[in-house]
N, C-alpha and C positions, 0 to 999 in steps of 0.2 A: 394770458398773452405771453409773460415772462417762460410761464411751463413748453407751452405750444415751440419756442424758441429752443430751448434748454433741451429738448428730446435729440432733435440731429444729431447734436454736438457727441452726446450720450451714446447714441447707434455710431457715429463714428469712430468713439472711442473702442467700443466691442469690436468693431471690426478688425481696429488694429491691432488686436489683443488676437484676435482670430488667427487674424495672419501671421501673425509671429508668432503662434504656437503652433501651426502647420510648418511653419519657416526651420522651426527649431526641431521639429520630430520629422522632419522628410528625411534627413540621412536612416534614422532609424526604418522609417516604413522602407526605403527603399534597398536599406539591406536584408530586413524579412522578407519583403516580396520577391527577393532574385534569390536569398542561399535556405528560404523557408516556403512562401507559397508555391511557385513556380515548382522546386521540385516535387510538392504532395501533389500538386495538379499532374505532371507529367506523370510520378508512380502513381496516381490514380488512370491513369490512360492506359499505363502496363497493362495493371491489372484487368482491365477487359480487353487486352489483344494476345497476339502469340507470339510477339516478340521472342528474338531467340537470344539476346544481348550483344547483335555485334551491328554496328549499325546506326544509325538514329534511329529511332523509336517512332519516326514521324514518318519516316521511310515510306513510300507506295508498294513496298515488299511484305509491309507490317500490317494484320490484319485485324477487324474488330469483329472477337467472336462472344461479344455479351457477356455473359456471367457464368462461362462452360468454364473458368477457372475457380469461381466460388462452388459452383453444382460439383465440380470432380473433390474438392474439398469439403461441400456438407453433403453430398448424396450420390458419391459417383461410385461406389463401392467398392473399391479397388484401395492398392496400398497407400493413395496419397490421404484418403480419408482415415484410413487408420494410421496413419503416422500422426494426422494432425485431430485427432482423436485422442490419441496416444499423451500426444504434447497438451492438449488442454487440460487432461488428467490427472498428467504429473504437474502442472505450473497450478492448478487450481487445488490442490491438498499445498505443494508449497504456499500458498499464498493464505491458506484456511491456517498456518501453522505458524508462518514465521508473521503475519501483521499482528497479530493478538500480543504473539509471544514478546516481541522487539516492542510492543508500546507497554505492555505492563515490564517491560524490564528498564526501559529508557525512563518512567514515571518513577520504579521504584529508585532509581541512580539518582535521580532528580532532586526526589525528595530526602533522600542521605547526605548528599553533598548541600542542599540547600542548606540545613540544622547549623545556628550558628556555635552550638558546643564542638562540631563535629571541628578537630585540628587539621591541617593539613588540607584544607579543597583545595586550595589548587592544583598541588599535587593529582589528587585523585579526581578532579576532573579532566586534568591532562591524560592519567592513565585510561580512562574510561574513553577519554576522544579519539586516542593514538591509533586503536584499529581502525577510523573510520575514513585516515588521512592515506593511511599506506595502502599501497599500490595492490589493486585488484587481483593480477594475474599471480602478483610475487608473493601475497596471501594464500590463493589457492593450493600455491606449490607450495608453500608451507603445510598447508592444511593437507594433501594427498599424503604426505611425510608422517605427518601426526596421526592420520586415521589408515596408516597402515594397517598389514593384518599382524606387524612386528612393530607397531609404532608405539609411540608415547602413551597414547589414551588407552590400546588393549593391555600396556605393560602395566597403568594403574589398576584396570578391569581383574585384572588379574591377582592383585591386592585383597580383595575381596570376595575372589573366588568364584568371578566372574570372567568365563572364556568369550571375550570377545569377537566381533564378527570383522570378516576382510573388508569394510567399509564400503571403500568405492566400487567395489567388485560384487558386490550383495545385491541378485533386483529383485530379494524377494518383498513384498506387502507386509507391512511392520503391521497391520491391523488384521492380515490374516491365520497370524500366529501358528505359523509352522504350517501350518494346512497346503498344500498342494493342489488341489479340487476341492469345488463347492459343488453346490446344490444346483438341480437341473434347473432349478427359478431362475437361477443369477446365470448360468454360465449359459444359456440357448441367448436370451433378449442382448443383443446389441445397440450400441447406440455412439454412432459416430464410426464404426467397425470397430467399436472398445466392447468387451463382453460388461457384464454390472457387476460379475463378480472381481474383475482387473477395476473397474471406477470403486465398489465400495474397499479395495482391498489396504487404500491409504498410499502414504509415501513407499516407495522403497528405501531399502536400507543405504543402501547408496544418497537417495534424493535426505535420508536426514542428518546427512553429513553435508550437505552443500544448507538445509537449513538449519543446523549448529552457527553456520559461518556466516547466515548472511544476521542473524541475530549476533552473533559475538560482532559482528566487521557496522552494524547500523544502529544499534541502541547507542551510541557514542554521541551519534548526531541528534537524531532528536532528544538526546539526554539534553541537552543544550538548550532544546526550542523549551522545552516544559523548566528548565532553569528560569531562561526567559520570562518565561508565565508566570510563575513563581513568585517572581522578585517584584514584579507587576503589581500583587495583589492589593486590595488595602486589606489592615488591619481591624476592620472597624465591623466588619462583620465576623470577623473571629472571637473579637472580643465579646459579641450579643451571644456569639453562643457559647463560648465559657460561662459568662454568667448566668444562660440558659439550664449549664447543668451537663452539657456535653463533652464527652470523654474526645481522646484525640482520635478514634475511629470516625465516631459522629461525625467531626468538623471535620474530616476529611472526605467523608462519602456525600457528605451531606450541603458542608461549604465549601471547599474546596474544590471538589473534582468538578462540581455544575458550573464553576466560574472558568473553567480549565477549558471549555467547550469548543471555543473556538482553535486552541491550537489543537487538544486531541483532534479537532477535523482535521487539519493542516497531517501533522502526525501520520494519521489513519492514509490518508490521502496520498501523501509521498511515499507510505510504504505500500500501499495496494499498486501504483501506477510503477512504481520499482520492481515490486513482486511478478509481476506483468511482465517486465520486458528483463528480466534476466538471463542477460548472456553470455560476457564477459569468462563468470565465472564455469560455464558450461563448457565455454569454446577451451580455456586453458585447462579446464579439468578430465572429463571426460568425455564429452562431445557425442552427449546422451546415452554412451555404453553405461553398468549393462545392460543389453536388452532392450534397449532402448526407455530406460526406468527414469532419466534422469533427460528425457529430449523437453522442450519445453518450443514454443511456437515463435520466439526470437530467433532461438537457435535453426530451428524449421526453415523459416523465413531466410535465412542468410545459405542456409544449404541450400532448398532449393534454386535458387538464385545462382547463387557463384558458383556450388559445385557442380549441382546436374543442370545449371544454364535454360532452368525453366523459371523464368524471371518474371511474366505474367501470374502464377502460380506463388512464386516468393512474395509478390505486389499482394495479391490477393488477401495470402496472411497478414500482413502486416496490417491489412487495413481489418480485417476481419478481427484482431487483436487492437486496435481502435478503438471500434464499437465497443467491443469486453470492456474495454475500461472506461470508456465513459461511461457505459450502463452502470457499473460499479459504483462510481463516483458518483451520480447523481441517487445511485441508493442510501448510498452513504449519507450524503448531503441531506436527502432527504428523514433519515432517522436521527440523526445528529440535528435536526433543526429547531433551534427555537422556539420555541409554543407559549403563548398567553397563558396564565394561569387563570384555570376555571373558577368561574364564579364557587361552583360547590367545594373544591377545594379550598378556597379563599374562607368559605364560610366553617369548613371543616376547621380550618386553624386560627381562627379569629379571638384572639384573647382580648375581653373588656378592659380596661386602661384600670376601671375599678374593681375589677375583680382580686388583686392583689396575688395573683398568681404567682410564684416561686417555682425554682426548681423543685420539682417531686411536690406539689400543691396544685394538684387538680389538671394541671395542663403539661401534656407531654413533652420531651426534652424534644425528643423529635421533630414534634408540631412547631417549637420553639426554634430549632434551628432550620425548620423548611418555610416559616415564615421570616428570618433573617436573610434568609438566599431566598424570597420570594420572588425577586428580579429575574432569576437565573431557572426557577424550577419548570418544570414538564407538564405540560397539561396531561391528566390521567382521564384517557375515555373511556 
């Protein structure tokens, strides 16, 4: 009876709880849905009409021609597909180059500055933060300056006996070392109207001067998240595997990096979706000269739009650069993801309590520190 009583009161209580946490987050929904959904909904309308950008867009002028702006950008065969062929090609070698490179250098900062013998962090985490703070464009034009064909870095090049190249003026393919012409295999097959010998040919030399920059200008920042992680950890699994027998490689690859998991996602994630939409430093650099070596599908995206006033077309990439990255991202997710440990694994490392096992006594340092991170390890299929 008392229970039967007691329930109202309780759905009362939720409700009220309900409502004032809808009460409390309505400014917020309602400023995403008017400066966030609202316009993807409407650039998602662009992109299937032929708006010409003057006007509204809602206009009885403005016309719905389907998906003839995605079809002219994957199969229309004409310049728009090879531009934006072009740009997937260059922004996908940046992105093959600079996410690996800027996480193992942001991991290795991390872990220097973390060391409490090491003097001075703060200092050196300041220095290591400071490119990540200053201004994008004002960077750039530093960096055009530096990677002259008279600048700073060919004047060191040259220390060494090394004739430097004119930087940003270079489109030639850093992986196809000098070579001019390939093979009839690579140079007939097109794909996107990019031949496979321009997709396998790598960055240009131009494009690894903009990914020097975006690794010196972003290892600063995630230096910080993996600090974060870092300081996080406990101790208590480091200590099983000292005693284990394990050197400081072991407990790093071993403990350390498995438990790091979640922010290397985060990491990974913020630099693939960065790598993605790089413009900034395009638009104040070179603004994809030479050759168009250095155009990438942001910068695409804003030309066709504002300069050649083909804004359905602009729409198009934008969203077609969307998908890229969420695909990415859930691949990522998906290999990065947490896995049970296998029973035969488990049984692989299973040391008897009496078996008196020691370091270098029957049972591996290995087995010893991958059953200490057992929490954290990968199921191996």
């Amino acid at each position: 009876m008392s229970t039967t009583m007691r329930q109202p009161r309780r759905s009362g209580i939720r409700r009220g709880e309900a409502a004032s946490g809808w009460l409390f987050t309505a400014p917020m929904i309602v400023l995403l849905g008017v400066f966030l959904v609202i316009p993807v909904l409407m650039a998602l309308w662009v992109s299937f009409s032929d708006w010409g950008g003057r006007g509204s867009p809602f206009s009885s002028t403005v016309n719905f021609i389907g998906l003839k702006n995605y079809s002219t950008l994957l199969s229309g065969g004409g310049l728009a597909e090879q531009d934006f062929g072009t740009a997937l090609k260059n922004n996908a070698w940046y992105v093959i180059f600079v996410v690996p490179l800027q996480t193992v250098v942001a991991l290795f900062l991390a872990v220097m500055v973390n060391r409490q013998i090491l003097r001075g962090r703060g200092f050196f985490r300041t220095a290591f933060y400071f490119p990540s703070v200053t201004s994008s464009v004002a960077i750039t034009v530093l960096w055009l300056f530096l990677f002259s064909s008279t600048g700073a870095v060919n004047k060191l090049l040259t220390y060494v006996g090394i004739a430097g190249p004119n930087w940003f003026n270079d489109p030639r393919g850093v992986l196809h070392f000098g070579a001019t012409s390939g093979p009839g295999y690579l140079t007939g097959p097109t794909v996107l109207g990019v031949s496979l010998w321009d997709w396998v040919g790598g960055p240009s030399v131009a494009m690894v001067g903009y990914i020097l920059l975006a690794i010196f200008t972003t290892s600063g920042t995630f230096m910080l998240l993996f600090i974060a992680a870092l300081q996080n950890l406990g101790g208590d699994v480091q200590e099983a595997a000292m005693m284990d027998g394990a050197n400081g490689w072991q407990r790093f690859w071993r403990v350390t990096l498995p438990q790091l998991r979640p922010t290397l996602f985060t990491v990974l994630t913020l630099g693939l979706i960065g790598c993605w939409q790089v413009f900034d430093q395009i638009y104040a650099g070179t603004q994809g000269s030479p050759g168009k070596t250095t155009l990438t599908p942001a910068f695409l995206s804003y030309q066709a739009a504002f300069k050649n006033q083909e804004w359905g077309q602009g729409a198009a990439i934008a969203f077609l650069l969307f998908v890229i990255i969420v695909a990415f991202t859930l691949l990522q997710r998906w290999v990065l993801a947490e896995r049970k440990v296998s029973r035969r694994r488990m049984r692989m490392y299973n040391i008897p309590p009496s078996s008196g096992t020691g370091p270098g006594q029957g049972a591996s340092v290995d087995g010893a520190v991958l059953l200490a991170a057992r929490g954290v390890a990968r199921d191996d299929r």
